[in-house]
LUMZAFI-841206 format. One record per residue (C-alpha): residue number from 0; x, y, z. Coordinates in steps of 0.02 Angstrom, whole numbers. Layout:
<nodes>
kedren,c1,c2,c3
NUM,X,Y,Z
...
</nodes>
This chain:
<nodes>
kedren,c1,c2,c3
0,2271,-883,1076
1,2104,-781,1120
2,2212,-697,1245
3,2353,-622,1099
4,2206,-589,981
5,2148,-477,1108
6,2299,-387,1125
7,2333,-354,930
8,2169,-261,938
9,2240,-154,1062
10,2357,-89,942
11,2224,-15,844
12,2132,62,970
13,2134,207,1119
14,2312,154,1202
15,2368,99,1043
16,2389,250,960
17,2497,329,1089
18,2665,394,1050
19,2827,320,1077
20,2905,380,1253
21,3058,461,1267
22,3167,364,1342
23,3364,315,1330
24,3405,128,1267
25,3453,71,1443
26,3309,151,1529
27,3202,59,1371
28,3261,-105,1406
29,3229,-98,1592
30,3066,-49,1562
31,3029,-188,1433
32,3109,-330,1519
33,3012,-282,1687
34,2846,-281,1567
35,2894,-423,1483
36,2933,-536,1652
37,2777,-484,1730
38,2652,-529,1564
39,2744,-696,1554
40,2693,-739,1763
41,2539,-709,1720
42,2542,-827,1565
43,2595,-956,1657
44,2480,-958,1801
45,2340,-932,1639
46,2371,-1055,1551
47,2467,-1188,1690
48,2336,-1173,1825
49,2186,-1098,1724
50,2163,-932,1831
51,2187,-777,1791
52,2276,-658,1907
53,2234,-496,1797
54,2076,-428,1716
55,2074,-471,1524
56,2049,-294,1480
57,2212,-237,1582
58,2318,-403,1502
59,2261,-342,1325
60,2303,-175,1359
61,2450,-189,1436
62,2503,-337,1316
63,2466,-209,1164
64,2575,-88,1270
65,2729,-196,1259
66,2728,-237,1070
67,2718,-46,1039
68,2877,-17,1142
69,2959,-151,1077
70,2909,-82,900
71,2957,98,942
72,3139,42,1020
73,3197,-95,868
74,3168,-246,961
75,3156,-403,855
76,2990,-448,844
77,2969,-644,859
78,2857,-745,793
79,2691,-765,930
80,2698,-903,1032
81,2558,-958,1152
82,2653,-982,1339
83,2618,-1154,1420
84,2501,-1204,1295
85,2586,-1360,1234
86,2438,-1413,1122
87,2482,-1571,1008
88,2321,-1614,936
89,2312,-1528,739
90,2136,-1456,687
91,2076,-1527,530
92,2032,-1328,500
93,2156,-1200,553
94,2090,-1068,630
95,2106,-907,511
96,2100,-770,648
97,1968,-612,643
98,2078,-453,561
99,2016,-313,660
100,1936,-155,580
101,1946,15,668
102,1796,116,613
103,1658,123,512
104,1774,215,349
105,1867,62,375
106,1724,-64,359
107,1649,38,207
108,1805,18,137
109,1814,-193,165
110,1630,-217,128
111,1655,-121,-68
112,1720,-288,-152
113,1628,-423,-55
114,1435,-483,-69
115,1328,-579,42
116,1374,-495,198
117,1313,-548,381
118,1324,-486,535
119,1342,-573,709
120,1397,-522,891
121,1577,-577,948
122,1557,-677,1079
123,1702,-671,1204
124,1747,-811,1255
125,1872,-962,1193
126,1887,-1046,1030
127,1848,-1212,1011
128,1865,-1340,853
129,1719,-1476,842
130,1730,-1636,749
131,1575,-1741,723
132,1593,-1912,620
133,1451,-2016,584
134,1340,-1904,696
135,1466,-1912,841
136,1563,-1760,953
137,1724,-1866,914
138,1846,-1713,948
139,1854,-1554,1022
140,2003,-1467,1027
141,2074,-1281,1096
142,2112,-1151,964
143,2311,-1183,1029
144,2411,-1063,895
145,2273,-1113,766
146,2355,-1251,679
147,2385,-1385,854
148,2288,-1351,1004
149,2237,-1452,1168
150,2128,-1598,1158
151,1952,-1524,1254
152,1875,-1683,1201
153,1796,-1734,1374
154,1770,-1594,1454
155,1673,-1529,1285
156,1570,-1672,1302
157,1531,-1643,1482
158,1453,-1487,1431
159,1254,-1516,1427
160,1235,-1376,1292
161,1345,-1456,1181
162,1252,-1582,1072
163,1375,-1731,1069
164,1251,-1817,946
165,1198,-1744,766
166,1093,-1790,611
167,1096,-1742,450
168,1222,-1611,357
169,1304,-1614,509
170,1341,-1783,547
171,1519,-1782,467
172,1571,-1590,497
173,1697,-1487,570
174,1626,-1340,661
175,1731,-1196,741
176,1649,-1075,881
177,1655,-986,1040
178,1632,-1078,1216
179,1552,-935,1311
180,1479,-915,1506
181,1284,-917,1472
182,1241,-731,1540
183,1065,-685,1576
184,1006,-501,1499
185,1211,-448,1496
186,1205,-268,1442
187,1398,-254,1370
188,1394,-20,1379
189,1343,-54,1572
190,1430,-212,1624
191,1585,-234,1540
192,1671,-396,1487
193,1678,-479,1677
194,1831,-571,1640
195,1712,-694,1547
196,1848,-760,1448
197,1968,-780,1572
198,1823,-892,1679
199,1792,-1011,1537
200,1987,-1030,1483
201,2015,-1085,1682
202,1868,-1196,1688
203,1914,-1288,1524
204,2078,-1306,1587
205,2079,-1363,1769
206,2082,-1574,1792
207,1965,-1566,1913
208,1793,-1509,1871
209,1716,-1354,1895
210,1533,-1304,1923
211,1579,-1170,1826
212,1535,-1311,1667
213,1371,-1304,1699
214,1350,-1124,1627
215,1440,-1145,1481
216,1359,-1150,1317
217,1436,-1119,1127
218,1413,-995,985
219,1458,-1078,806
220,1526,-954,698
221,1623,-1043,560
222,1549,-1212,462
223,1703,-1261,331
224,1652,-1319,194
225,1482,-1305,233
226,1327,-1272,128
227,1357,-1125,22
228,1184,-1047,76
229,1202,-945,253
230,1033,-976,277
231,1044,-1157,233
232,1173,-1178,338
233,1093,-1063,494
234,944,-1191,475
235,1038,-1340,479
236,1137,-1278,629
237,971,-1259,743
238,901,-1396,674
239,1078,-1477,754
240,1051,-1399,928
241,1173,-1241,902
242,1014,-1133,892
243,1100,-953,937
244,1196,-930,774
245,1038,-911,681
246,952,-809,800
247,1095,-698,826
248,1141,-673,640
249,1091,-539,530
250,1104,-508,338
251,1161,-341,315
252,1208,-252,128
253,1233,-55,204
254,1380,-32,330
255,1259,79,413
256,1139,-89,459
257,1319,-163,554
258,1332,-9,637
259,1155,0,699
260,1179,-179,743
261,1336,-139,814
262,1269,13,936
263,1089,-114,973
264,1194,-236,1050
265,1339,-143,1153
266,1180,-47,1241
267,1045,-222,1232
268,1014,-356,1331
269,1103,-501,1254
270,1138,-677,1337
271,1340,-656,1323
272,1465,-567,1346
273,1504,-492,1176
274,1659,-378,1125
275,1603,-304,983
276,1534,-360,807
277,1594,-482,683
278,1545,-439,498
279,1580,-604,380
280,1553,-648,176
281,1468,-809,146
282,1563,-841,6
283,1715,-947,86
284,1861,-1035,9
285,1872,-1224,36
286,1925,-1260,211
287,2074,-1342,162
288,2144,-1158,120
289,2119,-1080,297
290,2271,-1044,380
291,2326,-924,531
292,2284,-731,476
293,2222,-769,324
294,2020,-769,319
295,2003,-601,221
296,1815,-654,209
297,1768,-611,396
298,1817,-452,504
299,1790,-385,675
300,1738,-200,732
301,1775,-207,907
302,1688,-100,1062
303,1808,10,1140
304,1856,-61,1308
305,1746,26,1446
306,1897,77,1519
307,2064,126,1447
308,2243,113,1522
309,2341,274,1488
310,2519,333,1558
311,2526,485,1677
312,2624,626,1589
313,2606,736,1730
314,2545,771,1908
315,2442,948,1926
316,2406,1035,2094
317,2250,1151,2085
318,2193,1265,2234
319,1993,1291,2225
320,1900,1454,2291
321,1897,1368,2472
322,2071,1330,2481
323,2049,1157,2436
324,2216,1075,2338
325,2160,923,2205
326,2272,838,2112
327,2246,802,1931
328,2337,693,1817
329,2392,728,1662
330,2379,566,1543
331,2412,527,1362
332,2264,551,1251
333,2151,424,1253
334,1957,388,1201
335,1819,312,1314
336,1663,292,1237
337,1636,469,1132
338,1747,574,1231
339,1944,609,1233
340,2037,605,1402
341,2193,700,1432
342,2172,727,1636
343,2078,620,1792
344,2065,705,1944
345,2148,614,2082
346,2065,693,2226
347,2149,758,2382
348,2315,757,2423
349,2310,606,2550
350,2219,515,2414
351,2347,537,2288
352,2471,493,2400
353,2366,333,2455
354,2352,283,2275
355,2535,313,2243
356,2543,381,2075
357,2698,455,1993
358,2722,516,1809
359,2756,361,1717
360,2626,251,1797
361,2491,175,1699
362,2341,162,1765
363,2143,130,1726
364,2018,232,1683
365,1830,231,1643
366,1690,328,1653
367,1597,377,1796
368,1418,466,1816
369,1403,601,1691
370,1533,541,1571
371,1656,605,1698
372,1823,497,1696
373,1904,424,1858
374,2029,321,1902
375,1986,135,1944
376,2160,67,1986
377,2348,81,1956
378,2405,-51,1842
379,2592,-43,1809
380,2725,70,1899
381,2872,137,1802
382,3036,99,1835
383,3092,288,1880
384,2961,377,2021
385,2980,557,2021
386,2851,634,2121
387,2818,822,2128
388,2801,908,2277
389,2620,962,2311
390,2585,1142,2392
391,2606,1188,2557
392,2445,1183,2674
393,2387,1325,2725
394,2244,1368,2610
395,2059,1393,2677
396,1891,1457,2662
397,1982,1640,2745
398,2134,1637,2614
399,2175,1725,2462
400,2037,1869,2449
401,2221,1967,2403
402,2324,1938,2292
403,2509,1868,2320
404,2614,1754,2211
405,2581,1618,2360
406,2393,1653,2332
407,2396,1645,2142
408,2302,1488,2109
409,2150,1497,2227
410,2111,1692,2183
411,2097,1652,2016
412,2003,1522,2091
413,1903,1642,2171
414,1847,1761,2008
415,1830,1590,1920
416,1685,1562,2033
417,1608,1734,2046
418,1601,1764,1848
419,1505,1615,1837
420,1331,1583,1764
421,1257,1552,1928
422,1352,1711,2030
423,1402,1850,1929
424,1343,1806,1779
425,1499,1883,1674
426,1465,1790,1507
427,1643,1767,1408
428,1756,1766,1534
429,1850,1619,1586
430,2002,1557,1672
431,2125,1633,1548
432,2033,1803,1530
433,2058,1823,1709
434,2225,1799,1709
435,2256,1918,1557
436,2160,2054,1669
437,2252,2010,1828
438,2416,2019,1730
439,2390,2181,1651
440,2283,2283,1778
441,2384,2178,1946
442,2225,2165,2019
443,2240,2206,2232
444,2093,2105,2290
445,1942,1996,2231
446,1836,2148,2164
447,2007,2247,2092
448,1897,2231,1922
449,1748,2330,1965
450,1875,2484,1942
451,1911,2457,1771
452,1874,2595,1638
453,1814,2556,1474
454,1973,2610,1416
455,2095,2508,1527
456,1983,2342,1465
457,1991,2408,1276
458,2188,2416,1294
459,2213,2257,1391
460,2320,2133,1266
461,2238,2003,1208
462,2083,2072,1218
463,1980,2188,1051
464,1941,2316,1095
465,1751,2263,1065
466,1776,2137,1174
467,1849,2270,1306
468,1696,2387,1292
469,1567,2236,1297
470,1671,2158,1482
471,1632,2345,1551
472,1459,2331,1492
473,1464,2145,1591
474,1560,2222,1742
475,1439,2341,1733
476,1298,2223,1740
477,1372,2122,1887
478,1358,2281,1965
479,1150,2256,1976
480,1164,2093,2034
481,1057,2034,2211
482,1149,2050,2352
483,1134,1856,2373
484,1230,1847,2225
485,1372,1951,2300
486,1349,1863,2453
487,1397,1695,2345
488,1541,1800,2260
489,1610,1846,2412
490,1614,1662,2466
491,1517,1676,2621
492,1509,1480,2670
493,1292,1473,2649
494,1215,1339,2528
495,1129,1415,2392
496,969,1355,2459
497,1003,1448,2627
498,1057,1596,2533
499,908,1613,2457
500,802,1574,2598
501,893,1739,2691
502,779,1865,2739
503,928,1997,2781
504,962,2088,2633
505,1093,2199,2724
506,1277,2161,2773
507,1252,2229,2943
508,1111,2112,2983
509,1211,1976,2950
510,1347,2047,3059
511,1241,2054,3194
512,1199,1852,3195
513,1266,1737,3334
514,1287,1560,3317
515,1134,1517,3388
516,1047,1636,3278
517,1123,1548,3121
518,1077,1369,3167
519,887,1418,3136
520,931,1446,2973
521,890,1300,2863
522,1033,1174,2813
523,1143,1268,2938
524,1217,1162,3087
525,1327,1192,3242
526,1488,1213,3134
527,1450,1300,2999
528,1355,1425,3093
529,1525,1439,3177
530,1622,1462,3019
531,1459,1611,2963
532,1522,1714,3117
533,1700,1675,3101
534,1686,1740,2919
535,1579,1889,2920
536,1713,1971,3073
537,1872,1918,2970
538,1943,2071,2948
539,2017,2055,2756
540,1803,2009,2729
541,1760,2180,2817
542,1885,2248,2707
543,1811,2196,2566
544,1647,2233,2630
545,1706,2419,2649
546,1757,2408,2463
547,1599,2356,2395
548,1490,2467,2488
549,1611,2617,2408
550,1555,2575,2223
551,1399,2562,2281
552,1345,2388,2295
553,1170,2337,2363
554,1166,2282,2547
555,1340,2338,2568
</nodes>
């Protein structure tokens, strides 16, 4: 059951919101059934054999993935059933069932007609019932479908962090919680979930035993018919030996003090592996009134997965300045952490090819350094491959300082780069300008621009013609730049650290350099001193060269 709660989450968050996919009925029910067949393998080696052949994030996601095609293409939605899990043994409690919130409108809205509010972490891990009776663990069963589950019984009381023995309020109680693997200092943002739940579910239900036991400790969320005082009952649960409910459970009356809760623990040190924040009234109905989807006194407010599966709309080829080709894929929208992702880069060609991605494909995604997204696997192939072809090879460091329709992409490339803060410096003008210039004015070469008038830029469409007169007053700016700076817009293949480091400040003198000469120039080795002279004698450079040194450019 912890498994399905996890995907009907899904369907409120980042894949969940996608859009229905166009496809025809036939093509839909191929694409279900192949979806469906692989989710149910994996259920039954789950919940048969207690492993888990899939990460729980990727399950849920792609779980949540089927019910929304399913919904989008009419199939008849059956009533959930847990694969394989054959439990017999009925709780004395039902399980209710956490109804997920999606923001913090959504909790404001929840937390407006209810009072005596707490706040705990949500432990990820699996459900357990507990029955003590005259001080004694006499039952302990699996959540099962909430009403029947599995009978845990021994291998609950095998656990060492599991009182089997209580006094007091608790010696005839039912108690419902979370088995969990005891983590030490788990930080959730920078670690993720670590298939936690999948490792406890296959420990509890392998016949032989695991060591795995040994790190297995419980969180008690839910007392029925307990004391009517949270912190009567918090007390009387440490007092019991389930000491982490009350340290880890926080009155709250502001949904701003869950959400500061909520953002303290995703980025803290906690000793579990938590998947977001559960925000629960005190004031309970009688526990014979529980049943399956109906506690309306407790809600969750989930973290968003720390990666996100998303379906490739498209496959992009870009040429850089150097004649490099990535590939980018084009995804359906979806959020990881703060940020919305519509396109991964895929890398080279050879990469793209190695990874095997076609439109259709879903695959995972997280964050990298710098909130940058990459691709961590593929996850599910569609039926129907379609690859596009990716542009011929061909394209270097010594390409493109002309412009052709073969050349297109890498000499916008090229002004791309040299209008930037760190060349050119020409503020305001991006990708799309440049291709509104080269489009009207049909630029020759690289440095086409520097011929401009103020009037041609005032007249260009798409552009005021304030916006014309203040690019001439850039262009004209560029104009003054260091010859280093040219040297960068030009593309000559120096770092900028050797650039600056260049005592020539004349064309000629660099002209004049042999390899040799080069390599005692610092962060310049055998081969790229090669590619300097190769460079500075191509003749479409020398061309340019010629160019430059006509409109007056230093060092030209």
């Amino acid at each position: 059951m912890w498994r399905w709660i996890g995907v009907l989450m899904m369907l409120w968050t980042g894949s969940g919101q996608a859009v229905c996919p166009v496809w025809s009925p036939a093509k839909a029910g191929q694409e279900i059934a192949r979806l469906s067949e692989q989710i149910a393998r994996w259920d039954k080696t789950y919940w048969q054999q207690g492993r888990s052949e899939v990460k729980d994030e990727v399950y849920d996601q792609l779980s949540a993935r089927l019910k929304q095609w399913q919904q989008c293409f009419g199939y008849e939605r059956r009533a959930e059933a847990i694969p394989a899990a054959g439990g017999t043994v009925r709780h004395p409690v039902s399980h209710t069932g956490v109804n997920k919130i999606k923001d913090q409108a959504a909790l404001r809205q929840w937390m407006r007609h209810r009072r005596d509010l707490w706040v705990q972490p949500k432990v990820d891990g699996v459900a357990v019932t507990l029955v003590y009776r005259e001080g004694l663990l006499v039952q302990a069963t699996s959540r099962g479908n909430g009403l029947e589950g599995e009978d845990w019984t021994a291998k609950v009381k095998a656990l060492k962090r599991v009182p089997g023995r209580v006094t007091g309020q608790l010696a005839n109680s039912v108690l419902q919680g979370e088995l969990f693997l005891r983590r030490d200092n788990h930080v959730q943002q920078r670690m993720g979930g670590m298939n936690a739940r999948a490792r406890v579910a296959g420990a509890m239900m392998r016949h032989l035993d695991s060591e795995l036991l040994n790190d297995i400790d419980i969180f008690i969320w839910a007392w029925p018919d307990g004391p009517p005082s949270m912190p009567e009952r918090l007390s009387a649960l440490t007092r019991a030996g389930f000491a982490l409910t009350e340290l880890w459970t926080r009155k709250i009356t502001r949904v701003e003090e869950a959400a500061a809760l909520r953002q303290a623990w995703h980025r803290s040190p906690l000793p579990f592996v938590t998947d977001g924040i559960v925000i629960r009234s005190a004031l309970e109905p009688a526990g014979q009134e529980w049943m399956p989807g109906e506690g309306n006194w407790v809600v969750a407010w989930k973290y968003l997965p720390a990666s996100q599966i998303a379906e490739v709309k498209a496959i992009h080829f870009t040429v850089g300045r150097t004649g490099r080709i990535a590939v980018v894929a084009e995804l359906e929208p979806v959020k990881l952490d703060d940020k919305r992702v519509q396109r991964v880069n895929l890398g080279s060609v050879g990469r793209w090819q190695a990874l095997d991605i076609a439109p259709g494909d879903h695959i995972q995604i997280s964050l990298a350094g710098q909130g940058i997204p990459r691709i961590d696997s593929v996850v599910w192939r569609g039926l129907e491959r379609t690859k596009p072809e990716p542009p011929a090879p061909g394209y270097t460091p010594l390409t493109c300082f002309y412009a052709s329709v073969e050349c297109s992409a890498q000499f916008i490339s090229r002004l791309v780069w040299l209008s930037s803060p760190a060349v050119l410096n020409i503020d305001g003008l991006g990708e799309a300008g440049w291709r509104a210039l080269h489009q009207t004015h049909h630029f020759e070469h690289l440095f086409s621009w520097l011929a401009l008038s103020k009037e041609q830029l005032q007249n260009t469409p798409g552009f005021s013609a304030g916006r014309g007169l203040q690019l001439w007053h850039r262009f004209d700016m560029a104009r003054r730049q260091p010859f280093i700076r040219w040297l960068d817009a030009l593309g000559v293949p120096l770092p900028r650290a050797a650039l600056k480091a260049l005592s020539e400040r004349r064309w000629q003198a660099l002209q004049e350099r042999n390899i040799q000469s080069w390599q005692q120039v610092t962060g310049v080795g055998a081969e790229r001193a090669r590619r300097l002279v190769e460079f500075v004698h191509q003749p479409a450079v020398q061309a340019l060269v010629n160019w430059l040194r006509a409109q007056g450019i230093e060092g030209f």
